[in-house]
C-alpha positions in Angstrom: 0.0 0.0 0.0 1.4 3.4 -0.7 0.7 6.3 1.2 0.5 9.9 0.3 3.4 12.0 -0.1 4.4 14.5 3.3 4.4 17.4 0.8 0.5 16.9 -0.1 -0.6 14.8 3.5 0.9 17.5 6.0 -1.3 20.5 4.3 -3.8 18.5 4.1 -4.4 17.3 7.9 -3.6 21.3 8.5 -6.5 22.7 6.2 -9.0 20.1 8.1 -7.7 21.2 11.2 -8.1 24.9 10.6 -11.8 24.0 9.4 -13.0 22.5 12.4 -13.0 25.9 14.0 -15.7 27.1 11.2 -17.7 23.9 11.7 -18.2 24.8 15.8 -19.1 28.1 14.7 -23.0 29.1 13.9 -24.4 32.5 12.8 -26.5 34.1 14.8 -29.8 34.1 13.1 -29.3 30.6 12.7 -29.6 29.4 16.2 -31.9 32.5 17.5 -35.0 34.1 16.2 -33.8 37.6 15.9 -37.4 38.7 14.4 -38.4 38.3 18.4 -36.9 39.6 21.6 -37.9 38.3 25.5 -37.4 40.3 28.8 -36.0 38.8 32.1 -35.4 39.8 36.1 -33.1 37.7 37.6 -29.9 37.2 38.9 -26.6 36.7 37.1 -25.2 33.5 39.2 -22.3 32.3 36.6 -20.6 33.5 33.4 -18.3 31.2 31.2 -16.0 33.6 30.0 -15.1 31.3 27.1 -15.0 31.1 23.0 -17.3 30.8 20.9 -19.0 33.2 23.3 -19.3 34.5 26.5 -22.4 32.5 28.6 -23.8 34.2 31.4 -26.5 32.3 33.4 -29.1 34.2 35.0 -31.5 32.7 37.8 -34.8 33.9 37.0 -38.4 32.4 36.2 -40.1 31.4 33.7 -43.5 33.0 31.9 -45.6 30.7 34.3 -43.8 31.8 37.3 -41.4 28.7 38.1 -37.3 29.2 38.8 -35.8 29.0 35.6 -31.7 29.0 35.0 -31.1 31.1 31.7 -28.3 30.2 29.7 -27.9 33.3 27.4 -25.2 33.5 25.0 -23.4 37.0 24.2 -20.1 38.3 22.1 -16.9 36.5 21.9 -13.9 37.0 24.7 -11.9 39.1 22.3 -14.6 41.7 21.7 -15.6 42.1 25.1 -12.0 42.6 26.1 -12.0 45.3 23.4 -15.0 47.1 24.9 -13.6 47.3 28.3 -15.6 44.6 29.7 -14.8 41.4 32.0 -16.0 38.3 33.6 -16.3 40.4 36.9 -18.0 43.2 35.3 -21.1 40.8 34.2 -21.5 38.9 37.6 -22.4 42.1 38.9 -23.2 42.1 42.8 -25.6 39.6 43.2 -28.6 42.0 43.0 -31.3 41.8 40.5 -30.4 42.6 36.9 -33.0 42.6 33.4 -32.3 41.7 30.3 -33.3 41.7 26.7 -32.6 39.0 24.6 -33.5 37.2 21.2 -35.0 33.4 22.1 -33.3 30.1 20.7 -34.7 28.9 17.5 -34.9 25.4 18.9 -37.9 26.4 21.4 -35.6 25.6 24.3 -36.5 27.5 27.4 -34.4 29.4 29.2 -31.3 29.7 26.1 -31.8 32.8 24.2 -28.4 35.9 22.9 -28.4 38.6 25.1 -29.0 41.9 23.6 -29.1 44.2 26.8 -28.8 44.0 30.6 -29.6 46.6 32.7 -28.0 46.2 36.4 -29.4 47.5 40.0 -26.9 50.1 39.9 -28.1 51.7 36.5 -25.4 50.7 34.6 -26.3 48.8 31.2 -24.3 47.4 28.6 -25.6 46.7 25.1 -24.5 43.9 23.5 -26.0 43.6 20.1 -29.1 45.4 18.4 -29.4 43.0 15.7 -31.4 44.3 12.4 -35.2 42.9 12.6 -34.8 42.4 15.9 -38.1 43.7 18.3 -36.1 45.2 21.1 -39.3 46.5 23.1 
């Protein structure tokens, strides 16, 4: 059996490697509705301050009133760095926080992308007005 040359196998193995990244990676409309938008009170108890994109998890309740954990994806690390923000910045202080954010196309409840969160203290940060999007 012969087997490939180095000179064609090595690129190879890299260009699959480098596409893997791409594969992982979804666009936004694709995994939420951006045509609609849901509002939340809660408060944030974790963020994963990882790549694709930052997770933040935000204790709140659902429309009929039960506790509900919302996992709501935002920007990647790198352009959150660039805006000034961090990992401590979102956990905030433990008091209540609301946010706006586009539902998951799936139906799953409680995983939605954060547009906008609006702490206790006043401070807000906007994440994303995405076009179509009903941002009440």
């Amino acid at each position: 059996m012969r087997y490939p040359p180095l000179r064609i196998a090595i690129p190879a193995l890299v260009m699959l490697c480098a596409s893997a990244g791409a594969w992982a990676h979804h666009s936004l409309s694709g995994v939420f509705d951006v045509t609609k938008s849901f509002e939340l009170d809660g408060v944030v108890s974790r963020v994963d301050w990882i790549n694709p994109h930052v997770q933040v998890y935000v204790d709140g309740k659902d429309a009929k009133g039960k506790p509900l954990t919302y996992k709501l994806e935002t920007l990647p690390v790198a352009m959150m760095r660039k805006a000034g923000l961090s990992k401590t910045a979102l956990l905030g202080d433990g008091k209540p926080v609301h946010i706006k954010a586009n539902p998951a196309r799936s139906g799953e409840p409680g995983h939605g992308y954060m547009l906008h969160i609006e702490f206790a203290d006043g401070r807000e940060i906007q994440f994303s007005k995405v076009p179509g999007a009903e941002i009440p």
